[in-house]
N, CA, C and O of each residue as an XYZ file, in Angstrom:
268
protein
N      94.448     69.402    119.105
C      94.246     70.603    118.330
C      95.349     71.611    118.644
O      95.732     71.737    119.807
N      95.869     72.326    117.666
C      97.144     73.037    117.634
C      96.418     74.379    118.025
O      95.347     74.564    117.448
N      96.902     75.512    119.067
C      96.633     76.885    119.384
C      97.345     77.579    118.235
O      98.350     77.543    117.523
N      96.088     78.305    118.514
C      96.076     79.176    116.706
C      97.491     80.359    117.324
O      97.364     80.941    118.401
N      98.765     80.542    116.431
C      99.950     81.458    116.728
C      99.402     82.464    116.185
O      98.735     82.588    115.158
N      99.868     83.428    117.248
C     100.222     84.897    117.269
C     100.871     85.678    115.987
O     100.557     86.803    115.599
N     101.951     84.719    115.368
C     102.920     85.153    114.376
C     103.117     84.277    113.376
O     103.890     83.344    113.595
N     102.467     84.384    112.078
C     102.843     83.741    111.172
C     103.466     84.871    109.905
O     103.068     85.895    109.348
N     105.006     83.729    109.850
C     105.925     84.638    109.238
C     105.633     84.788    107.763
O     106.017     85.819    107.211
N     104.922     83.763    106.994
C     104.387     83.276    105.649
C     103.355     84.460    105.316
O     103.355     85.138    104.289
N     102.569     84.550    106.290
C     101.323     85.660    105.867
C     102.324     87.314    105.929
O     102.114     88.304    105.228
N     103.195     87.176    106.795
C     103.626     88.412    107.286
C     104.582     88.902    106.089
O     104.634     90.109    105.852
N     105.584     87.697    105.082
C     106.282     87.804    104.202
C     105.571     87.812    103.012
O     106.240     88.036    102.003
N     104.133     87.583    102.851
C     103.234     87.878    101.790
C     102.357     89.141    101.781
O     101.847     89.568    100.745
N     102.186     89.798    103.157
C     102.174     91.094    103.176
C     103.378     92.068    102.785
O     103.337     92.741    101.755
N     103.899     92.083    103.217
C     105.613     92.849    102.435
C     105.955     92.596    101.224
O     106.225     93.555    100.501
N     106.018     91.503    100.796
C     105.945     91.688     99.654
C     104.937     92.324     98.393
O     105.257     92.950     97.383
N     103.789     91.953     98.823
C     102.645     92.792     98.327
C     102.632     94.229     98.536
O     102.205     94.959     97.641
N     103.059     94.705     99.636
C     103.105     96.142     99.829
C     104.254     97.115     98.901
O     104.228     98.241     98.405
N     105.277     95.961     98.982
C     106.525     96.784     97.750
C     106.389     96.548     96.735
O     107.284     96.957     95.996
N     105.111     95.688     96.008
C     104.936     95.399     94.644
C     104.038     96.461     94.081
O     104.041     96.978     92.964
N     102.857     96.768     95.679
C     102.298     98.069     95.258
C     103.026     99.606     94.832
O     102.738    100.397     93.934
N     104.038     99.641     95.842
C     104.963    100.681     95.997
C     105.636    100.966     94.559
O     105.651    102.121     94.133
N     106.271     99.753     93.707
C     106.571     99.872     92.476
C     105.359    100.243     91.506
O     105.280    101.000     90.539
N     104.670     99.611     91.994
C     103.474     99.955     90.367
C     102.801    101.491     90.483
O     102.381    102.260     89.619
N     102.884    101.581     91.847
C     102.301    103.532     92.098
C     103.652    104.426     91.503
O     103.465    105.117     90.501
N     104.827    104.400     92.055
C     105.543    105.014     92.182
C     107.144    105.132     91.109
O     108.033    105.979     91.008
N     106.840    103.654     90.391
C     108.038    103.358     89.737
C     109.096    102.472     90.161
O     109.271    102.526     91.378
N     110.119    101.400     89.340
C     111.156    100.926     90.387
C     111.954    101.835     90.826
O     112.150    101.700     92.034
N     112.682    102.998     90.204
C     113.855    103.806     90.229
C     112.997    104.931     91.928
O     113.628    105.098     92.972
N     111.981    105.317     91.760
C     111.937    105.685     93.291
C     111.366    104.804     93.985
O     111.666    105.239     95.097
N     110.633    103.682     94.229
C     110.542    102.963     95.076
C     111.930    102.193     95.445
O     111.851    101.823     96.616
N     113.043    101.860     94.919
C     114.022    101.185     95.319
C     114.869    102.745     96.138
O     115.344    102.520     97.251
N     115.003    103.996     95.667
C     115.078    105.190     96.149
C     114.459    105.331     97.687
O     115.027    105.631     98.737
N     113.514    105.102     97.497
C     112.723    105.190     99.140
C     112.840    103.947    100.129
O     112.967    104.093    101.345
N     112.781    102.648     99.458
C     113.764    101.932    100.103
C     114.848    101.927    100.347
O     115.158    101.189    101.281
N     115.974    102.720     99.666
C     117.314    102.597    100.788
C     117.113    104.031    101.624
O     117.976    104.318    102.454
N     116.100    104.842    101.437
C     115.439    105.804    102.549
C     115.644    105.353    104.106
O     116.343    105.601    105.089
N     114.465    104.446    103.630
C     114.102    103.482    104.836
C     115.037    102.771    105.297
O     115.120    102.703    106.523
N     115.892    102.126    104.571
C     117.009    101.513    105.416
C     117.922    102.005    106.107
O     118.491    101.560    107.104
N     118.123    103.484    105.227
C     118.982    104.371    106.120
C     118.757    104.523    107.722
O     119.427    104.196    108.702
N     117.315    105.265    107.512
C     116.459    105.533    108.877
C     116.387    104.334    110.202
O     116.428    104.374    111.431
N     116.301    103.647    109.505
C     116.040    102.255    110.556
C     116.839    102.015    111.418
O     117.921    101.728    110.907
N     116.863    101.976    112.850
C     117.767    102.077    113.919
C     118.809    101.061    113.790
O     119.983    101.427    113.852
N     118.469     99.602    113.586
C     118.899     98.345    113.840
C     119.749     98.099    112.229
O     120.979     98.119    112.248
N     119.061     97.887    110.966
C     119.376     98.037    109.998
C     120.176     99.342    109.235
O     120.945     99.178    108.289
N     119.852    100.636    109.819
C     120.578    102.108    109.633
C     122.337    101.750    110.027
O     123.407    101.866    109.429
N     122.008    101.394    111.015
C     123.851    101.060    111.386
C     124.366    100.108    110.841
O     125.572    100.123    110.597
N     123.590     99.066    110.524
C     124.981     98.030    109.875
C     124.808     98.252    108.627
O     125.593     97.519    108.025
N     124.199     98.874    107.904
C     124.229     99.387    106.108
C     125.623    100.832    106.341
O     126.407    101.193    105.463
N     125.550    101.301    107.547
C     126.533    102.493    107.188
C     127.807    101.841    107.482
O     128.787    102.016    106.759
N     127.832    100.852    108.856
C     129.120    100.389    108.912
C     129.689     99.445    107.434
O     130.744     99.808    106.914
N     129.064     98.480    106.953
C     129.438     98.095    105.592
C     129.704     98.858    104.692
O     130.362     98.499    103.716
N     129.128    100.348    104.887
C     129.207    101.489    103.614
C     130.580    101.652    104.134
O     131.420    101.442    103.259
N     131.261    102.088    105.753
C     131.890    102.825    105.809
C     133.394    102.110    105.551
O     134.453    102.684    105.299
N     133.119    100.560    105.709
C     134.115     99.353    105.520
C     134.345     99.446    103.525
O     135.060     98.692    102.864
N     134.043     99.852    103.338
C     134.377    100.237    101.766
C     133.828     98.504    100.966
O     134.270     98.054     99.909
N     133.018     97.989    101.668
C     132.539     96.522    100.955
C     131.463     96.772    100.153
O     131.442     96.112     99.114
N     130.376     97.695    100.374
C     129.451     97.654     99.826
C     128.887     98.933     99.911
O     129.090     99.571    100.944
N     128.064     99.536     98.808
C     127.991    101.262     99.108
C     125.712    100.611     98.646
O     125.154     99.630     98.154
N     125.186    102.335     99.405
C     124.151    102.083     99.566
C     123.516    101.455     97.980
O     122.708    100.537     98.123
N     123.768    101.806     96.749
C     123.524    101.757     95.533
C     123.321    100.323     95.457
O     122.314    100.055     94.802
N     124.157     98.953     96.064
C     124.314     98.144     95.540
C     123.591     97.333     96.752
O     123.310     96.166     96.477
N     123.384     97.611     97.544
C     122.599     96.801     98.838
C     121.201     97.045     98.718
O     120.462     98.029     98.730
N     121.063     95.466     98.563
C     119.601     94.940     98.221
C     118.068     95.803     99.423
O     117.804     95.746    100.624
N     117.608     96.320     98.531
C     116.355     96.713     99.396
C     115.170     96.235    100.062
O     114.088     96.257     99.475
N     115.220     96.044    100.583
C     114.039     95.380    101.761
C     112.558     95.753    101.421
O     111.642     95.363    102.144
């Protein structure tokens, strides 16, 4: 018998996704994709490598896919 895991990434990637599908249908795509690059900004780990790519002239926040 297999011990039941701590972390399943399937349930965890079907929560997130459900949560930003809610986020669009309350709020709209044009500000929910808005408040997602919010959030990406903010984010310690993800905040820095979206600004260093911004600041490398490869990719600006407009065009980087939202989480």
């Amino acid at each position: 018998m297999k011990p039941e895991k701590e972390f399943d990434c399937v349930e965890m990637k079907a929560e997130i996704q459900e949560r930003l599908l809610r986020e669009v249908a309350e709020l709209g795509e044009e500000e929910a994709q808005r408040r997602r690059a919010e959030r990406l900004s903010r984010d310690p780990i993800l905040g820095s490598f979206l600004r260093t790519k911004t600041a490398d002239g490869r990719e600006s926040v407009e065009h980087t896919p939202a989480a």
